[in-house]
C-alpha positions in Angstrom: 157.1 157.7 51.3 159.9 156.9 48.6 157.3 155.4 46.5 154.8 158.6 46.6 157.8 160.4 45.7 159.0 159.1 42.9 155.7 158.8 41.4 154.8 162.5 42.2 158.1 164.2 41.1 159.0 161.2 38.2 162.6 162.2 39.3 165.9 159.9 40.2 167.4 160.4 43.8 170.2 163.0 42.0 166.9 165.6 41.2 164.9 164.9 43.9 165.7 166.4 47.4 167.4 169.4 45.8 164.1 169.9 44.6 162.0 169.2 48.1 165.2 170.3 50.4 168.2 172.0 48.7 169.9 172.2 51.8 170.1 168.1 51.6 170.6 168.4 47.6 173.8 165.9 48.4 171.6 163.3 50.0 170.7 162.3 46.7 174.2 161.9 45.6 175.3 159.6 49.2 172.4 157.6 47.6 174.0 157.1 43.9 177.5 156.0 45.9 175.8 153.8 48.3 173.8 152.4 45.1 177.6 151.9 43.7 178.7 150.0 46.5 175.8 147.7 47.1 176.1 146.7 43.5 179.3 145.8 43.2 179.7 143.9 46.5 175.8 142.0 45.4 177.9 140.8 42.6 179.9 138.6 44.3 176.8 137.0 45.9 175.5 136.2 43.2 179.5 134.7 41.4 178.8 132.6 44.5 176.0 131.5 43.1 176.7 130.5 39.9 179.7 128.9 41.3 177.3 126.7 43.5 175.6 126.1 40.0 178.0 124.9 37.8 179.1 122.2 40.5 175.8 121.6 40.8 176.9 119.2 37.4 179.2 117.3 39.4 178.5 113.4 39.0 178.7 113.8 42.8 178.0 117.1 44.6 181.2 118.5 46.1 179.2 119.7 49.5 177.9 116.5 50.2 181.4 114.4 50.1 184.5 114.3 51.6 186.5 113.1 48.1 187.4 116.6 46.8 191.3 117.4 46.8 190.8 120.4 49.3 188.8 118.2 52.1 190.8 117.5 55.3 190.9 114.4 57.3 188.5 115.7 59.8 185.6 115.9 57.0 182.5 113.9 57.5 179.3 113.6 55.9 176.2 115.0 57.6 173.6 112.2 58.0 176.1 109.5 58.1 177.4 107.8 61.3 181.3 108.9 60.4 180.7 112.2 62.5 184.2 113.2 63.9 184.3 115.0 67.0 186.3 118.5 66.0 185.8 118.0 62.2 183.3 120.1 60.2 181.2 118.9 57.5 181.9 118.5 53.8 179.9 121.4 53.2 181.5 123.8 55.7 184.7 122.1 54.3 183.2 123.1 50.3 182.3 126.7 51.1 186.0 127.6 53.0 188.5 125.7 51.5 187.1 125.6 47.4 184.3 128.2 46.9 186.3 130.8 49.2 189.8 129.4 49.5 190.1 130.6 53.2 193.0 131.1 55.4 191.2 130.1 59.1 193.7 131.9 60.6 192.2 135.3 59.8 195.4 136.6 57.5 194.1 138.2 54.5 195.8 137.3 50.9 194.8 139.0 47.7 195.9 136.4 45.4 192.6 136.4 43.4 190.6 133.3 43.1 190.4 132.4 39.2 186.8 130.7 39.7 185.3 133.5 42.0 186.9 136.4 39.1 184.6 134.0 36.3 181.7 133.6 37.5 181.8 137.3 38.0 182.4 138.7 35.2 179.8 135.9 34.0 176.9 137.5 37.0 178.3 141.2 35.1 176.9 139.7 31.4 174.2 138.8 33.0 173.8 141.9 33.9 174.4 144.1 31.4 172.2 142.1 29.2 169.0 142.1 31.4 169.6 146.3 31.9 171.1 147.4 29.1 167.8 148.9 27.6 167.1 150.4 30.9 164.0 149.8 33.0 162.2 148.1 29.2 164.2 145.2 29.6 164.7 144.5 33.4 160.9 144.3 33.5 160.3 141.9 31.2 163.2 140.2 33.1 161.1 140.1 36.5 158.4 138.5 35.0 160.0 135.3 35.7 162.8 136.2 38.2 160.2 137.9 40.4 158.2 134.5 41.5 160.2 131.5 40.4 161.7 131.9 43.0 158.8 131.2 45.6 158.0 127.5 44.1 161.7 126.3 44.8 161.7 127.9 48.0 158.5 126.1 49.5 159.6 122.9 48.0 163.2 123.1 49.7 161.2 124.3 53.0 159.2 121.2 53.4 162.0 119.4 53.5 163.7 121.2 56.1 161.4 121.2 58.5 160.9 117.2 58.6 165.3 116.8 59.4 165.9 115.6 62.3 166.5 118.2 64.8 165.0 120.6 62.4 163.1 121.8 66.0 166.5 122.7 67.7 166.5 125.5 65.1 163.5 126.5 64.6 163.3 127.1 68.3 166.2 129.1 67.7 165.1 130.7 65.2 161.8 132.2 66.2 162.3 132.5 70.4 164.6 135.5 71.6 167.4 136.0 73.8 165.6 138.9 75.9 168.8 139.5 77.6 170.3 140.6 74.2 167.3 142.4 73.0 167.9 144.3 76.0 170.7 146.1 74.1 170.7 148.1 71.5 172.6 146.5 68.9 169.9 144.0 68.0 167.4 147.0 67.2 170.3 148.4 65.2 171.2 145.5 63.0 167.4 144.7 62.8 166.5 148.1 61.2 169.2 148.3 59.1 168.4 144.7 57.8 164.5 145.8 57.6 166.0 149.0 55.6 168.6 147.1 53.4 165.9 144.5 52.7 163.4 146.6 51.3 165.2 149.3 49.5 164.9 152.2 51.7 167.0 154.6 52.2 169.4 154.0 48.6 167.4 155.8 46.2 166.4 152.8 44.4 162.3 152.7 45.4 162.7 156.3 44.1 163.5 155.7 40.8 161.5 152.5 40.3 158.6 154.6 41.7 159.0 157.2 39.1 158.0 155.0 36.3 154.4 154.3 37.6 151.7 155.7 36.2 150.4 158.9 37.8 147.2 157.2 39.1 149.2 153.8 41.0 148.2 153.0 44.2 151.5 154.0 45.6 150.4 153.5 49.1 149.2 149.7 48.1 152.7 148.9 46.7 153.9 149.9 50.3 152.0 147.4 52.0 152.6 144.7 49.6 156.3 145.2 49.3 156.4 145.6 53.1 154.6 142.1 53.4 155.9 140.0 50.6 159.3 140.7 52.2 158.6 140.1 55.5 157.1 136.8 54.6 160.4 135.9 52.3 162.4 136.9 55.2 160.4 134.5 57.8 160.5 131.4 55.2 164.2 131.4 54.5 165.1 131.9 58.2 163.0 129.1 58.6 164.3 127.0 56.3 168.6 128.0 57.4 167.4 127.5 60.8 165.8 123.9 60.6 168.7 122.7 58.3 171.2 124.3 60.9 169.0 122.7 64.1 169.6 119.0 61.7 173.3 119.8 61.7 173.5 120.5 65.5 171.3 117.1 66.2 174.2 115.1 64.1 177.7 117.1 65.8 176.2 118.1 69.0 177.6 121.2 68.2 175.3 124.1 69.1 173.8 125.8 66.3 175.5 129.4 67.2 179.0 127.7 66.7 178.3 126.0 63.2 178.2 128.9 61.0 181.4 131.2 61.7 180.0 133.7 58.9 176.4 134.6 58.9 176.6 136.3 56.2 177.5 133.0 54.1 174.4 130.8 56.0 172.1 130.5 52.9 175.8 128.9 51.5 175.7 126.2 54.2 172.3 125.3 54.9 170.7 125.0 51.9 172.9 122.8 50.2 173.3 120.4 53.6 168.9 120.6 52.9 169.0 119.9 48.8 171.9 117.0 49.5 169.3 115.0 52.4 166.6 115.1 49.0 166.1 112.6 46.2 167.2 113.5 43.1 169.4 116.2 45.1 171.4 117.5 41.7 167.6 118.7 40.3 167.4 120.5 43.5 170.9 122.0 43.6 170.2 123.6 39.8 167.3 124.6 40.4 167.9 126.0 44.1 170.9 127.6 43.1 169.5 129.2 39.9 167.0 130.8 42.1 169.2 132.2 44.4 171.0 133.9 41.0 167.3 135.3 40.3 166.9 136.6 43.9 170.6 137.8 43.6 169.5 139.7 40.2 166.3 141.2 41.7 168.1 142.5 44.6 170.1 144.5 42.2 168.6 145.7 39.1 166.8 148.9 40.9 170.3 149.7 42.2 171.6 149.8 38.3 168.4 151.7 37.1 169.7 154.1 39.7 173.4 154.2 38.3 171.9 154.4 34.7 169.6 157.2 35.1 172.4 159.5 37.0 175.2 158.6 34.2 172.2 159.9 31.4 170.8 163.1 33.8 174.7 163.8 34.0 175.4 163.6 30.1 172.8 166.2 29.5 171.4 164.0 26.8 174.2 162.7 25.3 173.9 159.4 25.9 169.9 159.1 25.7 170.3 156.7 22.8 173.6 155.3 24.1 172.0 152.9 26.7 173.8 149.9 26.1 176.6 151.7 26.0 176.3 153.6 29.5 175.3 150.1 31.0 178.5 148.1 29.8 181.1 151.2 31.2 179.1 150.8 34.1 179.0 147.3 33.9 183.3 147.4 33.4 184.3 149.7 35.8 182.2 148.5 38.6 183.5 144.6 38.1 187.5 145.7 38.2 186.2 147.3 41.4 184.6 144.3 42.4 187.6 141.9 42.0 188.8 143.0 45.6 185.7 140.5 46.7 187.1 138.1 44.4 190.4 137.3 46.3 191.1 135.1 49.2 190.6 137.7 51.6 187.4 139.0 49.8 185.1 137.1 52.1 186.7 139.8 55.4 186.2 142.8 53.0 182.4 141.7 52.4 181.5 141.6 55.9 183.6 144.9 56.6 181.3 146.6 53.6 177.9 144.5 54.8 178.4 145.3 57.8 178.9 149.4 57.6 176.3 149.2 54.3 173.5 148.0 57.1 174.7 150.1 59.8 175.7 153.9 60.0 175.0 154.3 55.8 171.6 152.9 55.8 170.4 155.0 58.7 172.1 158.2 58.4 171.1 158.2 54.4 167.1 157.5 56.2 167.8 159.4 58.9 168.6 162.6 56.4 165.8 161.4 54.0 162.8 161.2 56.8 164.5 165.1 57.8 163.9 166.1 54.9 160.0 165.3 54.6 159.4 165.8 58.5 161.4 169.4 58.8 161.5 170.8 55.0 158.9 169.7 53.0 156.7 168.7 55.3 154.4 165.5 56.1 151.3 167.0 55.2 152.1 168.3 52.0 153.4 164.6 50.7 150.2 163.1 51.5 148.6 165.7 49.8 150.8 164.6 46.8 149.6 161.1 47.5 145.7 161.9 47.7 146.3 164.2 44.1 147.8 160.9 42.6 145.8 158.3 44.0 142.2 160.1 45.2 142.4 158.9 48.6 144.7 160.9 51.8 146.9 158.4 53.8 145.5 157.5 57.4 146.9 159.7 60.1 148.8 157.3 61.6 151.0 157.1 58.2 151.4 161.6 58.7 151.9 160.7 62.2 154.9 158.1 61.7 156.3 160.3 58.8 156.3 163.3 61.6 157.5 162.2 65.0 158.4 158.4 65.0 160.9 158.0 62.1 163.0 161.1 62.7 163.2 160.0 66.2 163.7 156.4 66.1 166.0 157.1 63.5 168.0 159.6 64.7 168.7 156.9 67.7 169.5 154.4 66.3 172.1 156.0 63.5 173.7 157.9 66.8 173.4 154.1 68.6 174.6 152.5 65.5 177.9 154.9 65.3 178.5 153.5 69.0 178.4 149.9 68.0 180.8 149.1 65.4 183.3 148.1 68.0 181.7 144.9 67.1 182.7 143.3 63.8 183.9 139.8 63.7 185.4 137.7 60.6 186.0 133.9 61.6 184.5 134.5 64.8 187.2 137.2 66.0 187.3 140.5 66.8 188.3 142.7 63.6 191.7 144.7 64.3 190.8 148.3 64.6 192.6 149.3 61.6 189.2 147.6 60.3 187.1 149.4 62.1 188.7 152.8 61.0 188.1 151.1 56.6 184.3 150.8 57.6 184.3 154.2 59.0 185.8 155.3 56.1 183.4 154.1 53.8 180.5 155.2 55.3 182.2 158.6 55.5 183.1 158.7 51.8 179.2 157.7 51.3 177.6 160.3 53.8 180.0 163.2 53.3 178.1 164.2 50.0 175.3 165.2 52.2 177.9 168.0 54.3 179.1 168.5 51.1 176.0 169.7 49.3 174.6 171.8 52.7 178.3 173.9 52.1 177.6 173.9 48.7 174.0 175.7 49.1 174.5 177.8 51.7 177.5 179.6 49.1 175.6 180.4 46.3 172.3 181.2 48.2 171.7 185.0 48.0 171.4 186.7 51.7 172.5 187.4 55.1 173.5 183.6 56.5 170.1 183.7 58.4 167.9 184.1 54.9 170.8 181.5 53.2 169.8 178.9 56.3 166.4 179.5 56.0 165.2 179.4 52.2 167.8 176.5 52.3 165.0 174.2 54.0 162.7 175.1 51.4 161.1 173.6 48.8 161.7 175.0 45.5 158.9 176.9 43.8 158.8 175.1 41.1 158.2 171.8 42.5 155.7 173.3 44.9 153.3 174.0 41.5 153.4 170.3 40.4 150.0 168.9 40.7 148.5 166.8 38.0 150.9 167.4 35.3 154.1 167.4 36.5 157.5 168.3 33.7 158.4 164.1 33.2 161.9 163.6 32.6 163.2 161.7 28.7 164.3 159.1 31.2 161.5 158.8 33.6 158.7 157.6 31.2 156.4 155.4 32.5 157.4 151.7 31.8 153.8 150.1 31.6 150.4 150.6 31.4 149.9 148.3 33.8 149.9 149.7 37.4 150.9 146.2 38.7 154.2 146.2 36.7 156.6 143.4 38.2 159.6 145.9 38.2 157.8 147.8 41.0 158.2 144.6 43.3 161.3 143.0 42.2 163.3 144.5 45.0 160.6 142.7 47.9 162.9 139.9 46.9 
């Protein structure tokens, strides 16, 4: 749906639903914010991971001993027969007390943590100098970052499946506690993963979508992205899970209790995986370099969207000011992001994770299928899909855009609003001061949305009935675009080539 969109209208998120739905003209803003917050907390992931790189270098990696000056006396080695009963192992040890600097007693400190502010402000250069000419240069950029990936991936998963005890969590992994599924929670966190994952919901597959040519095979890019993600998904599960079920065999701990974070798995896991290899500092670079490409990918249709509102905002005059645009951008956002930087940054990560794949995620879908299902209507987008592409999507695709995702997600945003009683950081309840800063964030994201309705139904001409009901519909003018529709200065199309790698960097 995003996808057809974008191609059709070659607009940004900002333009696009006060065009199809002026009434939900603010949706499109909640998206840029929500793009501003993902972005700056990605960042961090990915100064974790070129923290993990640069000791990579170590003569001897710091995960894999218990030598390094912040180990306690209860470190041990996984694999070796020095297990302690009550200890944790050196990489558990490596991730709290020198990549994080953690207080395990749950009080938060702000004193930042020089390494974590480095690496960055290094992940911002990085950055700014793969998007700084806008969507020309990312793409080039995904070329490489887009499957590299994939080859270090399969080789690490080959070895985690042949651990010892790997079968303890891959047994975890893939069979289900029906009680729990029972709930609703699951359902909750497992669409707003499937939503987060993919890029639905924050604007992004819009504006990537609006630099394909007018004749892609949108619908094709749905199914691939759909797939290729899914798959991703399933293989590094796979591969956390054996190298967790290997880590229970040796501590006889249960895999639930070894990992108090989950957000932080991939952190654990896969370096207790590269450190059972041979040549295990090969693997560490190269593991840990892909998970700065996957960390880059995740990101770079989030800043397309940041750069394309800043230029639609200037009114043209920054249009030849990219670099420029991307390195405020690029400034403002890391000072932003130094809060994740501190000691306590690792708490306000899961509170933003946590409310980013929850209430935001769905409401900003839950608004967005609205706006198709009631407004614009179903039919008419895949009439827009068959003018761009010469075949109409099957009815179960009009069906689903309809009846089932209004529905489900109107559930599940109300269910998910319910739930978030449930945060934990070091395996404890949050205080419900906590609970009130997540609901504050994903007010501050969604209120755009009330904001805009207000906004519409002011300067609308009418009696408040003919304000609420031209409100919900689509402007004339984008009603009339058929098969050469006004393309925006910034919305050119990026490549000739329909199969463009920038159209499938955010599967990864």
């Amino acid at each position: 749906m995003e996808l057809a969109l974008g191609q059709y209208s070659r607009m940004g998120p900002g333009t696009l639903w006060k065009n199809i739905c002026p009434m939900l003209k603010g949706l499109g803003f909640s998206m840029i914010v929500s793009c501003v917050l993902i972005v700056i907390y990605f960042h961090i992931v990915i100064a974790w991971s070129l923290f993990y790189l640069y000791s990579s270098f170590f003569p001897v990696l710091p995960w894999a001993s218990c030598n390094g000056t912040w180990n306690t006396p209860l470190c041990y080695v996984a694999g070796t027969n020095a297990t302690i009963v009550g200890g944790l192992p050196a990489s558990i040890e490596f991730l709290n007390f020198e990549a994080f600097r953690l207080d395990l007693t749950g009080a938060l400190s702000y004193e930042i943590v020089p390494h974590l502010a480095l690496t960055l402000l290094v992940g911002w250069i990085i950055t700014y100098c793969a998007m700084c000419m806008g969507i020309e240069s990312s793409g080039k950029v995904v070329y490489f970052s887009a499957t590299m990936p994939y080859i270090m991936l399969f080789a690490i998963m080959i070895r985690a499946v042949t651990l010892p005890g790997a079968s303890i969590g891959i047994k975890q992994f893939f069979v289900p506690d029906w009680k729990k599924l029972g709930t609703v929670l699951p359902w909750v966190d497992a669409l707003g993963q499937v939503l987060s994952a993919i890029g639905i919901g924050f604007g992004a597959l819009i504006t990537l979508g609006s630099y394909n040519r007018r004749d892609n095979k949108c619908n094709r890019d749905a199914i691939y992205i759909c797939c290729i993600t899914s798959c991703t998904s399933l293989i590094s599960g796979l591969v956390c899970f054996a190298v967790l079920g290997y880590l229970s065999n040796i501590t006889k701990v249960p895999v639930s209790k070894l990992i108090q974070e989950d957000l932080v798995l991939a952190f654990v896991a896969y370096p207790e995986a590269i450190a059972q290899l041979p040549a295990a500092h090969f693997w560490a670079i190269a593991f840990f370099f892909m998970l700065l490409l996957l960390g880059m990918d995740s990101i770079y249709g989030m800043v397309e969207v940041l750069i394309t509102f800043v230029l639609r905002v200037s009114r043209g005059k920054t249009d030849n000011k990219k670099p420029l645009v991307m390195a405020g951008i690029a400034i403002f956002l890391y000072l932003i992001g130094l809060l994740f930087a501190t000691k306590s940054g690792l708490f306000w990560l899961i509170i933003v994770d946590t409310t980013n794949h929850g209430p935001i995620v769905l409401g900003l879908t839950l608004f967005e299928v609205l706006a198709i299902s009631l407004a614009y209507g179903a039919d008419r987008l895949a009439d827009n899909v068959e003018d761009m592409t010469g075949s109409r999507p099957n009815i179960i695709w009009i069906l689903l855009w309809k009846y089932v995702c209004p529905l489900a997600c109107t559930f599940l945003f109300i269910a998910s609003l319910a739930t978030r009683d449930s945060i934990t950081y070091l395996n404890k309840p949050v205080e419900a001061w906590a609970i009130g800063a997540g609901a504050a964030i994903a007010i501050a994201v969604l209120i755009w949305i009330l904001i805009g309705a207000i906004h519409q139904m002011v300067i609308t001409p009418g009696t408040f009935q003919e304000k609420l009901i031209n409100s919900f519909k689509p402007r004339e003018a984008f009603l009339r675009l058929r098969t050469n529709p006004p393309v925006d200065k910034d919305h050119k199309p990026c490549s000739a080539n329909p199969e463009d790698p920038v159209m499938f960097s955010h599967a990864f």
